[in-house]
PyMOL commands that place a pseudoatom at each C-alpha (Angstrom):
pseudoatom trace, name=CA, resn=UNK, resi=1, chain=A, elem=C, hetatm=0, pos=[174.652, 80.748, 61.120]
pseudoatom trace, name=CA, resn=UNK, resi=2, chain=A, elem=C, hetatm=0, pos=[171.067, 81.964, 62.519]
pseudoatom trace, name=CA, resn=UNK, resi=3, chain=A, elem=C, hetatm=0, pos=[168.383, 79.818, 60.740]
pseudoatom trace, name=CA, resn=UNK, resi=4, chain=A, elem=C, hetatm=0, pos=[165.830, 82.033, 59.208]
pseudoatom trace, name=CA, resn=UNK, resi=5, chain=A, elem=C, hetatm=0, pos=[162.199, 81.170, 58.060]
pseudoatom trace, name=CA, resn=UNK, resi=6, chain=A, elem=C, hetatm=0, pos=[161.706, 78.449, 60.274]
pseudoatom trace, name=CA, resn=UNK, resi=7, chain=A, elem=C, hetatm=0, pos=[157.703, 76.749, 59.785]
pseudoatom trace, name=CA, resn=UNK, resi=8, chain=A, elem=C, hetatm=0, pos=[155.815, 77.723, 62.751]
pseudoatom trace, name=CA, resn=UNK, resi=9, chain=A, elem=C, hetatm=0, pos=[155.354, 74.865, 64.967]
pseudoatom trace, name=CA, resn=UNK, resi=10, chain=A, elem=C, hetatm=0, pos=[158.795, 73.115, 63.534]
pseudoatom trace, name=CA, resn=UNK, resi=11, chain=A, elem=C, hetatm=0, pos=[161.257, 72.505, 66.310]
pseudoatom trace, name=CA, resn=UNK, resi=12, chain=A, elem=C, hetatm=0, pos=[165.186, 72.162, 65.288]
pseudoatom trace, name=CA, resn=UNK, resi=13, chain=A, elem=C, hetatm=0, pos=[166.737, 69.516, 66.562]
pseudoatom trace, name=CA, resn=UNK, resi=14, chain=A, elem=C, hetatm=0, pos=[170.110, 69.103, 65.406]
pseudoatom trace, name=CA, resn=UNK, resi=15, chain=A, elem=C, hetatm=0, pos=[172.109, 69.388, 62.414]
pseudoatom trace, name=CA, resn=UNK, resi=16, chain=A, elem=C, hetatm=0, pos=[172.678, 65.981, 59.797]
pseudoatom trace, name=CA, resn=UNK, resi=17, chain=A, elem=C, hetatm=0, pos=[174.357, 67.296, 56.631]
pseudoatom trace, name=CA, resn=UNK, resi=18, chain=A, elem=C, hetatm=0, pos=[176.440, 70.408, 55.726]
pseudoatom trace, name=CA, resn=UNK, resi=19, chain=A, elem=C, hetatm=0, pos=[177.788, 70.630, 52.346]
pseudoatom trace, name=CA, resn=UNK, resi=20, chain=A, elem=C, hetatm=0, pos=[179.245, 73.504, 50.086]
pseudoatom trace, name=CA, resn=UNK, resi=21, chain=A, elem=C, hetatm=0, pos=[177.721, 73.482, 46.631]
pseudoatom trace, name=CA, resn=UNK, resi=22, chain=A, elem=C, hetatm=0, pos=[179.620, 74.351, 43.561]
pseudoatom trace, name=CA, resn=UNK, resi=23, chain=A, elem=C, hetatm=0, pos=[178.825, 77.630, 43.350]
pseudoatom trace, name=CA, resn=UNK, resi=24, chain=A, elem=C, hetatm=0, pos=[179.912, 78.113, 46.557]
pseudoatom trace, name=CA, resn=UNK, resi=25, chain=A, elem=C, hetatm=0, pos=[175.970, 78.326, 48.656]
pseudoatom trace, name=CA, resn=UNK, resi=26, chain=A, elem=C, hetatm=0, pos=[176.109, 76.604, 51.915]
pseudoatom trace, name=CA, resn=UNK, resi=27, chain=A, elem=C, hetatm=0, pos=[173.544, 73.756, 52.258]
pseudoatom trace, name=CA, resn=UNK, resi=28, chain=A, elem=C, hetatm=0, pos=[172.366, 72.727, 55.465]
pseudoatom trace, name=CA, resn=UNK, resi=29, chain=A, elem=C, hetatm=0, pos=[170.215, 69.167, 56.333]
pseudoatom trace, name=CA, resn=UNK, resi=30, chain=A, elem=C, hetatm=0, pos=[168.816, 69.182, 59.814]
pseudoatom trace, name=CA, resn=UNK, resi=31, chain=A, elem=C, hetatm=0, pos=[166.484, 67.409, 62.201]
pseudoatom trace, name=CA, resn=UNK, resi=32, chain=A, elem=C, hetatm=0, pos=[163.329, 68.953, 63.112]
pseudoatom trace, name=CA, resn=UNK, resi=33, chain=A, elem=C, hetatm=0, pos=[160.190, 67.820, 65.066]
pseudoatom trace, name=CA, resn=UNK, resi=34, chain=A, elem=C, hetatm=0, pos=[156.947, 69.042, 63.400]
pseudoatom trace, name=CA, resn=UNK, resi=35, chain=A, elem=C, hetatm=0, pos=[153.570, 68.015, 65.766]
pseudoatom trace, name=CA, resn=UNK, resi=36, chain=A, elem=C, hetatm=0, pos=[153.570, 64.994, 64.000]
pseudoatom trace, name=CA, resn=UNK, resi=37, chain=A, elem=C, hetatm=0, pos=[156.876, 63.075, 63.644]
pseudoatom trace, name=CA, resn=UNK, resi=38, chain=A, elem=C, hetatm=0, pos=[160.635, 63.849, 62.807]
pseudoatom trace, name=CA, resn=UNK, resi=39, chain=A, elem=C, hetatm=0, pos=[161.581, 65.216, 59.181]
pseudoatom trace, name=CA, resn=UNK, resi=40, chain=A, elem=C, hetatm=0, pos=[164.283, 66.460, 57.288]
pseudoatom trace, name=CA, resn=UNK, resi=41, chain=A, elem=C, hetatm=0, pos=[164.492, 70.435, 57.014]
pseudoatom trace, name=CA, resn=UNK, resi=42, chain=A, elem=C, hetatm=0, pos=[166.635, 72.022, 53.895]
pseudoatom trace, name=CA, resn=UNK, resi=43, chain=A, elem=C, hetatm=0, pos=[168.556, 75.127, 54.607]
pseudoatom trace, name=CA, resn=UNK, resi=44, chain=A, elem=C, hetatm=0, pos=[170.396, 77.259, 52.046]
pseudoatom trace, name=CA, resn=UNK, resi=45, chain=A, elem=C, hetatm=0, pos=[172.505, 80.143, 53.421]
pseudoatom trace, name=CA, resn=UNK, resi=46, chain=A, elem=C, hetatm=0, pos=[170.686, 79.692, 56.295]
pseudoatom trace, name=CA, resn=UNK, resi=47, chain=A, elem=C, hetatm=0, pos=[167.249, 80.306, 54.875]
pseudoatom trace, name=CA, resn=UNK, resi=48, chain=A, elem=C, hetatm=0, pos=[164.460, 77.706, 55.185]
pseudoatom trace, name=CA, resn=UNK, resi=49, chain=A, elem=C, hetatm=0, pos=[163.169, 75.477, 51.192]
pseudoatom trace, name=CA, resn=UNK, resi=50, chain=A, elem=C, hetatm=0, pos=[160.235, 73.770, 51.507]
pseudoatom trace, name=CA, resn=UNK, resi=51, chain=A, elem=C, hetatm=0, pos=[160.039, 70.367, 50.232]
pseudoatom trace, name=CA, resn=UNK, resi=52, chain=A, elem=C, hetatm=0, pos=[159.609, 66.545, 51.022]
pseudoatom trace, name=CA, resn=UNK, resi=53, chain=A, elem=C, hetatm=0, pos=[159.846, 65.892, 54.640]
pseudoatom trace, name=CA, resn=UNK, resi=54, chain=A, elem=C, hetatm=0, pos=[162.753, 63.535, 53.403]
pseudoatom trace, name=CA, resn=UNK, resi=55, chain=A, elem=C, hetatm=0, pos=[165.406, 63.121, 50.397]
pseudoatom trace, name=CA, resn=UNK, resi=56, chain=A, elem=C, hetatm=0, pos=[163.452, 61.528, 47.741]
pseudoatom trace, name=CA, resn=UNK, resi=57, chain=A, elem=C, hetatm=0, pos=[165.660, 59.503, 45.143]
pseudoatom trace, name=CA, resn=UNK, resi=58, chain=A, elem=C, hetatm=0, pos=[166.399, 61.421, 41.362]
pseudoatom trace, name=CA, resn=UNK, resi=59, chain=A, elem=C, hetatm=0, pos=[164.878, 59.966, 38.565]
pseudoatom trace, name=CA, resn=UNK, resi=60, chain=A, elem=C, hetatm=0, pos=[168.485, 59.518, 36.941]
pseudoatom trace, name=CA, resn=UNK, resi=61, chain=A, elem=C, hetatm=0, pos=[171.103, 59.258, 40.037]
pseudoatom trace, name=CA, resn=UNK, resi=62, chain=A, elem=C, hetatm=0, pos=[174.332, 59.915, 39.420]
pseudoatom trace, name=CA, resn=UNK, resi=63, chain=A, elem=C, hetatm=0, pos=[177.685, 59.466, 41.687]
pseudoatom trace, name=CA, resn=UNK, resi=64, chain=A, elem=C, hetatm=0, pos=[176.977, 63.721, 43.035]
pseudoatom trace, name=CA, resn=UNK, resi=65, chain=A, elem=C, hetatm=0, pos=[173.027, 63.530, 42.840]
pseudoatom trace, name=CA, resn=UNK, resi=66, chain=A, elem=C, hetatm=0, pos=[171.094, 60.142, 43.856]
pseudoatom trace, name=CA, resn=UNK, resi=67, chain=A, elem=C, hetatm=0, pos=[168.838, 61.741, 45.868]
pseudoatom trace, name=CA, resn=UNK, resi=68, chain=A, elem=C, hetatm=0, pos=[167.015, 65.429, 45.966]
pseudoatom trace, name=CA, resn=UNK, resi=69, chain=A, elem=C, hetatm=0, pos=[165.485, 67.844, 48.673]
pseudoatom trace, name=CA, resn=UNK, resi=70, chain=A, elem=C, hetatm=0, pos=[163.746, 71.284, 48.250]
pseudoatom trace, name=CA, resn=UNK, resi=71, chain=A, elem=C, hetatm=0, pos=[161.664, 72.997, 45.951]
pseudoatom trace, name=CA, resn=UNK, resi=72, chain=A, elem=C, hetatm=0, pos=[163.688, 75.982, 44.173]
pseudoatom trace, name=CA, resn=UNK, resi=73, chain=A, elem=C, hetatm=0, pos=[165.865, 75.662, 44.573]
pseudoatom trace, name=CA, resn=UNK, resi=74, chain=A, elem=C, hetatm=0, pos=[166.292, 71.545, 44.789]
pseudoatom trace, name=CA, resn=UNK, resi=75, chain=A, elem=C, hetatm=0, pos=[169.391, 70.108, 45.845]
pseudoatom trace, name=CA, resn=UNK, resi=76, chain=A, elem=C, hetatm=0, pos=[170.945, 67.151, 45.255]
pseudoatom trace, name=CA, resn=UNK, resi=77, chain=A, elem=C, hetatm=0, pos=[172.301, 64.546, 47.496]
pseudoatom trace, name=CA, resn=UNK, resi=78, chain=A, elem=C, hetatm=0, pos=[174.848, 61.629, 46.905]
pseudoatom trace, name=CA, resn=UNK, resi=79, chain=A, elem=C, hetatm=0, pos=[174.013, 58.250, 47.638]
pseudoatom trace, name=CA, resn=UNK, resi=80, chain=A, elem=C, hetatm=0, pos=[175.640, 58.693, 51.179]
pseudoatom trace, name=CA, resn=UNK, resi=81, chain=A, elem=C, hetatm=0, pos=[174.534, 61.767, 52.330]
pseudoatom trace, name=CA, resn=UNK, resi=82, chain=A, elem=C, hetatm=0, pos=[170.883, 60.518, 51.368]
pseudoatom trace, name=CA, resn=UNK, resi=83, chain=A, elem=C, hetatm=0, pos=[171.248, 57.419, 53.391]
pseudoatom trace, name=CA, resn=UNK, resi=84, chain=A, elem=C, hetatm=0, pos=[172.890, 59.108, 56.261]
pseudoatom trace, name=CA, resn=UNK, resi=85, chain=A, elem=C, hetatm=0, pos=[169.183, 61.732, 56.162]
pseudoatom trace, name=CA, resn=UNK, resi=86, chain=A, elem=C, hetatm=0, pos=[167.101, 59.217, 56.020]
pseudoatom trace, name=CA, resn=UNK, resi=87, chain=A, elem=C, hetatm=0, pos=[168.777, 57.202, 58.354]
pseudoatom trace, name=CA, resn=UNK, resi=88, chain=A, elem=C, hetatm=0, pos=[168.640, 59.537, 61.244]
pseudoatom trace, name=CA, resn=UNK, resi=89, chain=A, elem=C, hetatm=0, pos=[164.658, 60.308, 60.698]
pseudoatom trace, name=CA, resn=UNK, resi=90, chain=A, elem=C, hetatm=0, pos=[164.098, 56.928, 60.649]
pseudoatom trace, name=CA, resn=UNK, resi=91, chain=A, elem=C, hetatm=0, pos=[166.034, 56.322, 64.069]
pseudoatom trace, name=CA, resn=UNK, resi=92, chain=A, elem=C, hetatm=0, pos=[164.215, 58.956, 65.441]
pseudoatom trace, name=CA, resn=UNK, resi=93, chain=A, elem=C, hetatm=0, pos=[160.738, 58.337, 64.434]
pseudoatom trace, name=CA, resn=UNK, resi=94, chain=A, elem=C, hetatm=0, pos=[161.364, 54.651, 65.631]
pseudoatom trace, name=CA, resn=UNK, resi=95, chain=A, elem=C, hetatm=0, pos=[163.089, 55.590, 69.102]
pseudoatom trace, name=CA, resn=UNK, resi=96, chain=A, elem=C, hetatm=0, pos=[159.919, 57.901, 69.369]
pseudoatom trace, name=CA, resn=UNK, resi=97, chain=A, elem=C, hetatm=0, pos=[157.375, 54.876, 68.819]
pseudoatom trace, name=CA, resn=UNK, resi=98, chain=A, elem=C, hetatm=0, pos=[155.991, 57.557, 66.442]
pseudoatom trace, name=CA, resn=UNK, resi=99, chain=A, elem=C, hetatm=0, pos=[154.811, 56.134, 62.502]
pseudoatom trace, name=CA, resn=UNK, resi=100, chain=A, elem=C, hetatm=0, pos=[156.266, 58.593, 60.027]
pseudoatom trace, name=CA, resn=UNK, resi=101, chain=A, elem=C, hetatm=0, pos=[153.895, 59.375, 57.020]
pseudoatom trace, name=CA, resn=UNK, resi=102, chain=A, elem=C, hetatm=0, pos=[155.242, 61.238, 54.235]
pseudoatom trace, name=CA, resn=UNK, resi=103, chain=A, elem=C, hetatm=0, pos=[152.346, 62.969, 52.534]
pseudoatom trace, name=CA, resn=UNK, resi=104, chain=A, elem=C, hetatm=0, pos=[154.320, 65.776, 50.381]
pseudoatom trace, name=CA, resn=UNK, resi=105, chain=A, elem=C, hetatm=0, pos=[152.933, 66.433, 46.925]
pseudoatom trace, name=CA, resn=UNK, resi=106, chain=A, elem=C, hetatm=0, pos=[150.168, 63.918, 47.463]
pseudoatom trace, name=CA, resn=UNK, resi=107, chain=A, elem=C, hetatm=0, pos=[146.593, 65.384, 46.348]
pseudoatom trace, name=CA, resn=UNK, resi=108, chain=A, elem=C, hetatm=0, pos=[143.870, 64.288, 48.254]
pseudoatom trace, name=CA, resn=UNK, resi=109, chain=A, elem=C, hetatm=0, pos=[140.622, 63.651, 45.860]
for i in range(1, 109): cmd.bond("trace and resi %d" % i, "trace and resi %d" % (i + 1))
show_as sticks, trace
zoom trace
Protein backbone atom coordinates (compact mmCIF):
# COMPACT_ATOMS: atom_id res chain seq x y z
CA UNK A 1 0.00 0.00 0.00
CA UNK A 2 1.37 3.60 -1.22
CA UNK A 3 1.79 5.77 1.95
CA UNK A 4 0.01 9.00 1.49
CA UNK A 5 0.48 12.36 3.42
CA UNK A 6 3.85 11.82 4.35
CA UNK A 7 5.40 15.23 6.62
CA UNK A 8 7.72 16.96 4.39
CA UNK A 9 11.17 16.36 5.43
CA UNK A 10 10.10 12.76 7.12
CA UNK A 11 12.03 9.92 5.58
CA UNK A 12 10.41 6.20 5.83
CA UNK A 13 12.47 3.84 6.94
CA UNK A 14 10.92 0.64 7.42
CA UNK A 15 7.86 -0.84 8.64
CA UNK A 16 7.48 -2.02 12.79
CA UNK A 17 3.81 -2.90 13.35
CA UNK A 18 0.86 -3.93 11.09
CA UNK A 19 -2.30 -4.76 12.70
CA UNK A 20 -6.04 -5.10 11.52
CA UNK A 21 -8.41 -3.26 13.82
CA UNK A 22 -11.82 -4.48 14.64
CA UNK A 23 -13.57 -2.79 12.29
CA UNK A 24 -11.54 -4.07 9.85
CA UNK A 25 -8.98 -0.49 9.06
CA UNK A 26 -5.47 -1.47 8.48
CA UNK A 27 -3.00 0.16 10.94
CA UNK A 28 0.42 0.63 10.05
CA UNK A 29 3.60 1.60 12.70
CA UNK A 30 6.73 2.54 10.85
CA UNK A 31 10.20 4.01 11.22
CA UNK A 32 10.88 7.34 9.95
CA UNK A 33 13.86 9.80 10.19
CA UNK A 34 12.68 13.42 10.71
CA UNK A 35 15.99 16.09 10.66
CA UNK A 36 16.22 15.46 14.10
CA UNK A 37 16.14 11.82 15.31
CA UNK A 38 14.10 8.54 14.60
CA UNK A 39 10.22 8.43 15.50
CA UNK A 40 7.34 6.41 15.21
CA UNK A 41 4.91 7.34 12.19
CA UNK A 42 1.00 6.09 12.43
CA UNK A 43 -0.60 5.02 9.25
CA UNK A 44 -4.28 4.15 8.78
CA UNK A 45 -5.28 2.77 5.35
CA UNK A 46 -2.28 4.05 4.30
CA UNK A 47 -2.88 7.67 5.19
CA UNK A 48 -0.51 9.58 7.51
CA UNK A 49 -2.16 10.66 11.83
CA UNK A 50 -0.23 12.95 13.46
CA UNK A 51 0.65 12.35 16.94
CA UNK A 52 3.47 11.62 19.57
CA UNK A 53 6.66 10.80 17.92
CA UNK A 54 6.22 7.52 20.06
CA UNK A 55 3.37 5.22 21.74
CA UNK A 56 2.60 6.95 24.88
CA UNK A 57 1.07 4.59 27.66
CA UNK A 58 -3.18 4.84 28.26
CA UNK A 59 -4.24 6.22 31.30
CA UNK A 60 -6.21 2.84 32.04
CA UNK A 61 -4.26 -0.09 30.01
CA UNK A 62 -5.93 -2.92 29.35
CA UNK A 63 -4.72 -6.51 27.84
CA UNK A 64 -5.78 -4.82 23.79
CA UNK A 65 -4.83 -1.07 24.67
CA UNK A 66 -1.68 -0.28 27.06
CA UNK A 67 -0.37 2.08 24.96
CA UNK A 68 -1.84 4.83 22.27
CA UNK A 69 -0.60 6.64 19.00
CA UNK A 70 -2.38 9.29 16.80
CA UNK A 71 -4.62 12.02 17.12
CA UNK A 72 -8.18 11.11 15.49
CA UNK A 73 -8.24 8.90 15.16
CA UNK A 74 -5.93 7.33 18.23
CA UNK A 75 -5.09 3.86 18.26
CA UNK A 76 -4.34 1.63 20.71
CA UNK A 77 -1.48 -0.64 21.24
CA UNK A 78 -1.01 -3.80 23.50
CA UNK A 79 1.63 -4.02 25.87
CA UNK A 80 3.81 -5.86 23.18
CA UNK A 81 3.34 -4.09 20.24
CA UNK A 82 4.17 -0.84 22.37
CA UNK A 83 7.39 -2.27 23.58
CA UNK A 84 8.34 -3.71 20.29
CA UNK A 85 7.78 0.57 18.85
CA UNK A 86 9.56 1.88 21.25
CA UNK A 87 12.10 -0.54 21.21
CA UNK A 88 13.17 -0.10 17.68
CA UNK A 89 13.32 3.97 18.02
CA UNK A 90 15.27 3.58 20.81
CA UNK A 91 17.84 1.17 18.97
CA UNK A 92 17.97 3.48 16.36
CA UNK A 93 18.38 6.74 17.99
CA UNK A 94 21.18 4.99 20.11
CA UNK A 95 23.01 3.20 17.05
CA UNK A 96 22.77 6.83 15.56
CA UNK A 97 24.62 8.49 18.68
CA UNK A 98 21.61 10.83 18.17
CA UNK A 99 19.53 12.02 21.81
CA UNK A 100 15.85 11.59 21.09
CA UNK A 101 13.62 14.41 22.61
CA UNK A 102 10.03 13.96 22.57
CA UNK A 103 8.46 17.40 22.65
CA UNK A 104 4.72 16.53 21.39
CA UNK A 105 1.95 18.43 23.12
CA UNK A 106 4.45 20.32 25.23
CA UNK A 107 3.66 24.26 25.29
CA UNK A 108 6.47 26.34 25.46
CA UNK A 109 5.73 29.54 27.89
Amino acid sequence: MALIDVPHGVTVIAQILEKTLKNGMLVEVYLVKTQRQYEAALFVEGHYKSGPPVPRPTDNPTETAAYWMGVRPSVGLSQEEGDDVLAEVNVQNKLHHINFMDKWGVVED
